[in-house]
N, C-alpha and C positions, 0 to 999 in steps of 0.2 A: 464507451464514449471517451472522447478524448478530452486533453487538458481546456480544449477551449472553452467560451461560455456554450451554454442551452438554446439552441436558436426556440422560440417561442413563436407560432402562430395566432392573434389573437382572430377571431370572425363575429362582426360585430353590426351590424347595419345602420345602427345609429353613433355615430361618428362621434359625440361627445365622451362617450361610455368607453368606446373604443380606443380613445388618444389618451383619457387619464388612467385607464391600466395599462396599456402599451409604457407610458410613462414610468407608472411606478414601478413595472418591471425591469425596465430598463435600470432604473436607478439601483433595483438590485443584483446588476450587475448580467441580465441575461441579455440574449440578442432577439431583438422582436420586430417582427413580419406583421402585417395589418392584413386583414379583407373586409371588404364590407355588404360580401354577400356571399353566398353558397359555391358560385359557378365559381370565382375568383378566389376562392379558399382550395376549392379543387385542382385548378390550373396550377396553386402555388407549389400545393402538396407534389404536382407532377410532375415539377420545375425543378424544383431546391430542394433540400437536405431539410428535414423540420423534425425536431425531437419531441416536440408535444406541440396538440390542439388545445384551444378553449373554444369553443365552439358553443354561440349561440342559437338557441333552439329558434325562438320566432322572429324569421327574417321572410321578404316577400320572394324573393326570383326564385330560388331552393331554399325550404329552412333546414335546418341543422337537422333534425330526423333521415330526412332523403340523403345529406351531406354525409352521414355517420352510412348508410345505408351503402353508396357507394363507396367510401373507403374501405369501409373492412373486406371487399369485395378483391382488393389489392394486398392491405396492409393487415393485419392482425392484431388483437389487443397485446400482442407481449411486444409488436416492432412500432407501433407509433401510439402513444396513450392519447387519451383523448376525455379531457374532463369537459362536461357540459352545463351550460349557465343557463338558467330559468327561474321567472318567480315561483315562489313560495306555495302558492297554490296550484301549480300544475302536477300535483302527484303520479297523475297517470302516466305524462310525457316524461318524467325522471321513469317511473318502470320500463317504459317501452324503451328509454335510451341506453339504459341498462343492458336488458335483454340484445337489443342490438349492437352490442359490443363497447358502451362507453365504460372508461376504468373507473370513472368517478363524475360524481356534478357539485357545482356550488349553485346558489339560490341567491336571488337578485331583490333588491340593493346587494351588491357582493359587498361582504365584508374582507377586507385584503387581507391582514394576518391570517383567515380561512381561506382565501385564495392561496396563497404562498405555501402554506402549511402541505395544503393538497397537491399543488406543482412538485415542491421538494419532495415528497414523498413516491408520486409518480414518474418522476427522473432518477429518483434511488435505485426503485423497482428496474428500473430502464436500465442503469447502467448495472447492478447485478447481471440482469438478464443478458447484456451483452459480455461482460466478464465469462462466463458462467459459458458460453458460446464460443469467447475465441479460448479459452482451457480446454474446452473440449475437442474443437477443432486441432488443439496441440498436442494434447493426449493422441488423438489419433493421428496424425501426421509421427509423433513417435514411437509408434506400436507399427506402425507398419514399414518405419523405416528399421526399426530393430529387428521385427519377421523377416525382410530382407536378409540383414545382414545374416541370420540366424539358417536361414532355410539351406544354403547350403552345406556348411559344416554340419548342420543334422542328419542333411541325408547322407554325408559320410559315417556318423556313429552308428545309422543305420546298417549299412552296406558292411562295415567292420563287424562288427556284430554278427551276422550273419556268415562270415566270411570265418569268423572264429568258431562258430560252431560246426564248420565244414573242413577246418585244419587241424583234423587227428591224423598221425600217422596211419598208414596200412597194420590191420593187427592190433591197435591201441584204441581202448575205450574211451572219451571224457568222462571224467567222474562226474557223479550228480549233481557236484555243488557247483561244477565248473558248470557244467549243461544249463542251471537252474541261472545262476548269474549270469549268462548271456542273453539266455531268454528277460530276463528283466531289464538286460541293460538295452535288448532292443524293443522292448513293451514301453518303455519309458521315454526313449525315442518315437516311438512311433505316438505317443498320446502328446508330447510334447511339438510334435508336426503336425497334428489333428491344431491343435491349440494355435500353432503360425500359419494354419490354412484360414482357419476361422477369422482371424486378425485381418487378412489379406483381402480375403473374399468380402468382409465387411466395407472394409478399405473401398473396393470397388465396387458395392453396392451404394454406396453413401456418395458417391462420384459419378455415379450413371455410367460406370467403364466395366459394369460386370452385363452381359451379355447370355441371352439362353441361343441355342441353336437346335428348334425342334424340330422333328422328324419322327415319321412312323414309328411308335416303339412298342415292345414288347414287355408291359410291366409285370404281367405276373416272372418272366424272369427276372427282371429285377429285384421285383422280392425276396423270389428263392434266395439270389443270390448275397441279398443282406441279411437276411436271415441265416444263411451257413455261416458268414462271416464272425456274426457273435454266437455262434454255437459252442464253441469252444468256453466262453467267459462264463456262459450261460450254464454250462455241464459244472464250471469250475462253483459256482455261486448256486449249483443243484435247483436251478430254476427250468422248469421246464416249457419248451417255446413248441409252439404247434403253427401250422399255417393252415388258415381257409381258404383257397381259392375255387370263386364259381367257372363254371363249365363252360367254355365256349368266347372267352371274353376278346374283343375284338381289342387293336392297340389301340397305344394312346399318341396325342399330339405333344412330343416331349423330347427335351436333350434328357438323353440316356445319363450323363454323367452329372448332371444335377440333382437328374431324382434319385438316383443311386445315392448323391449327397444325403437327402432327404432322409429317405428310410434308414440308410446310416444311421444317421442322429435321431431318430425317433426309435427306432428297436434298440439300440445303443442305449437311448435313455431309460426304455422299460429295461433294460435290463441293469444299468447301474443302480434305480434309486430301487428296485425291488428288491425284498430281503429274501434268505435260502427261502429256497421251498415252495416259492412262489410261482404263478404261470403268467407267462406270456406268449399271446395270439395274435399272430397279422391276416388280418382279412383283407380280400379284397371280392368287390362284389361292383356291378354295374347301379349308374344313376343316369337323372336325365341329360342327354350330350355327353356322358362321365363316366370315369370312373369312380371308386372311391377306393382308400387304403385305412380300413383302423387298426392301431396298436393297442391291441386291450391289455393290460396289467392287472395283475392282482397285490399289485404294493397298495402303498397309505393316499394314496390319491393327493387333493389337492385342499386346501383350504380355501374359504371364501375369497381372503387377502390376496390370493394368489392368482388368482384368475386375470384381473386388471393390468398383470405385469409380466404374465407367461413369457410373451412375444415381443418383449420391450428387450433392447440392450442392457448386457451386464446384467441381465434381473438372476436375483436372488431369491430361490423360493422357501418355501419351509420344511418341505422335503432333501435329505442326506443321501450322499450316495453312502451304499451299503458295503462298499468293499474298498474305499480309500479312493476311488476314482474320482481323478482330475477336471474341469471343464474352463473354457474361457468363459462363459456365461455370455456365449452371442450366437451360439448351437440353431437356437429353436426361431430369434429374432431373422437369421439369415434364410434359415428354414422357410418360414412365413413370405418375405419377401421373393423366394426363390420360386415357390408356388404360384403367387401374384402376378410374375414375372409370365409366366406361363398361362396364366388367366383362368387359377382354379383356386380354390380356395381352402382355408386352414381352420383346426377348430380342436377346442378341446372340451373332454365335459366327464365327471364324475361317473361312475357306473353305479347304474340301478337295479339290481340292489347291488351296494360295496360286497367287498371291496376294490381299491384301483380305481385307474381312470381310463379313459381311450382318447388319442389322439390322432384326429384324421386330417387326410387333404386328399384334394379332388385333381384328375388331372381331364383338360379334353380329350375324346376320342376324337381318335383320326379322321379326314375327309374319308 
């Protein structure tokens, strides 16, 4: 919220009640709008800028119940609060107004110090919440102006990299520690551009500028193919990966280089947080209109806590990767979305019996 005052909506139907809190709000210094009825509280809300309702429950055209009913239809309890006045004896209509989105009530004769008390508190709430929003909208505005800058001088550490391990003379060996340093210095590159794709992609996911383009696809090779990809990490961490695939499986309706994204980051993860020794399985098998894809693990699975927050941004679980491995913590949120995108769905869930967990998504088959 900015420096100005609080513009305040009062809705009130009896017009005495209405002018001496519009008053005494005033005099503490907010800016205050009148209705004195349901329809005309709505029209103002649709009109002007309003940072908080009071909102009386028994008026005759619309009461406040129906009022509260089509607002949150628009507005949400964290973008417009909305405290509601009734007497003392209407318990039921404080539950119900609750339930339908009100942030708080006062109880009539109002007492003002408890009117004020509950305003400032709900404008607190209000401007944290919009603090807390444009930080975050900054945070992200400079994460992915920094993945800019960043992505291509990366893909040149890359490219050198690669390019030194290929400039031995004729006859001349690299020693192993030259051979071993290159490989890390381009394993660290390349985790660190996984890390400014993820930034990026979010970037356009949260802007509606990221885009699927599906077509007939062929995901059992896709599988394979992200499955060979961490074969190597997989040999290196002595975990052993296996794949199921059923017999016969028709394609699917999908941009190939999304799901590829996908299974990336989901065999990638069985394979980071699982410890040596451990198995990891990609199945894929037909559902109805579907596919499916599960990653089964045999690591430490997931905790109750963690469930709630898999698929959220930046979430941090309780689960280590087991080998020093890197993540943005926006992997599995983009994941999800990426699915969505596509019109199949994402899921994860403990295995029965432990240990590990499996983590699936679904994709359409093709017309």
């Amino acid at each position: 919220m900015s420096a100005s005052p609080a513009r305040l909506l009062v809705v009130d139907d009896n017009e005495m009640n209405r002018d001496m809190l519009s008053r005494r709000l005033a005099k503490r210094g907010f800016e205050v709008v009148t209705a004195g009825g349901g329809q005309r509280a709505l029209d103002l809300i649709a009109a002007e800028t309003v940072d908080l309702v009071l909102l009386d429950i028994m008026m005759p055209d619309i009461n406040g119940l129906e009022v509260l009913t089509r607002l949150r239809t628009t507005r949400t309890v964290a973008e417009l609060p909305v405290i509601m006045a009734t007497a003392k004896d209407q318990s039921e209509d404080i539950v119900h107004a609750l339930r339908l989105g009100a942030n708080d009530y006062v109880t009539k004769p109002l007492d003002f110090p408890v009117v004020m008390a509950r305003v400032e508190t709900q404008l607190q709430l209000l401007r944290l919440r919009r603090d807390l929003e444009a930080l975050s909208k900054l945070k992200d505005q400079f994460l992915a102006i920094a993945s800019h800058d960043l992505k291509n001088p990366l893909q040149s550490v890359i490219g050198f990299a690669m390019l030194l391990s290929q400039l031995v003379p004729p006859g001349a060996v690299m020693t192993p520690e030259a051979s071993q340093f290159t490989a890390r210095i381009e394993r660290a590159a390349k985790i660190m551009q996984r890390i400014i794709t993820d930034f990026l992609d979010f970037q356009a996911l949260e802007e509606g500028q990221l885009k699927v383009e599906p077509r007939p696809a062929d995901l059992c090779a896709l599988v394979r193919d992200a499955a060979d990809s961490h074969s190597d990490r997989a040999r290196e961490k002595q975990i052993e990966m296996t794949l199921e695939i059923a017999a016969d499986l028709p394609p699917v309706h999908a941009d190939e280089a999304r799901v590829s994204q996908v299974l990336q980051n989901f065999i990638g993860n069985a394979v980071k947080f699982c410890p040596p020794g451990a198995r990891v399985c990609v199945r894929v098998s037909p559902g109805a209109g579907c596919l499916r894809v599960d990653v089964v693990d045999s690591g430490p699975g997931l905790r109750p806590e963690d469930f709630a927050r898999v698929f959220q941004k930046y979430a941090r679980l309780s689960s280590k990767p087991t080998g020093g491995e890197k993540s943005s913590g926006l992997g599995l949120s983009i994941c999800k979305q990426l699915v969505e995108l596509h019109g199949g769905q994402v899921g994860v869930h403990n295995n029965d019996p432990p240990p590990g967990a499996t983590f699936w998504f679904t994709l359409p088959r093709a017309a």
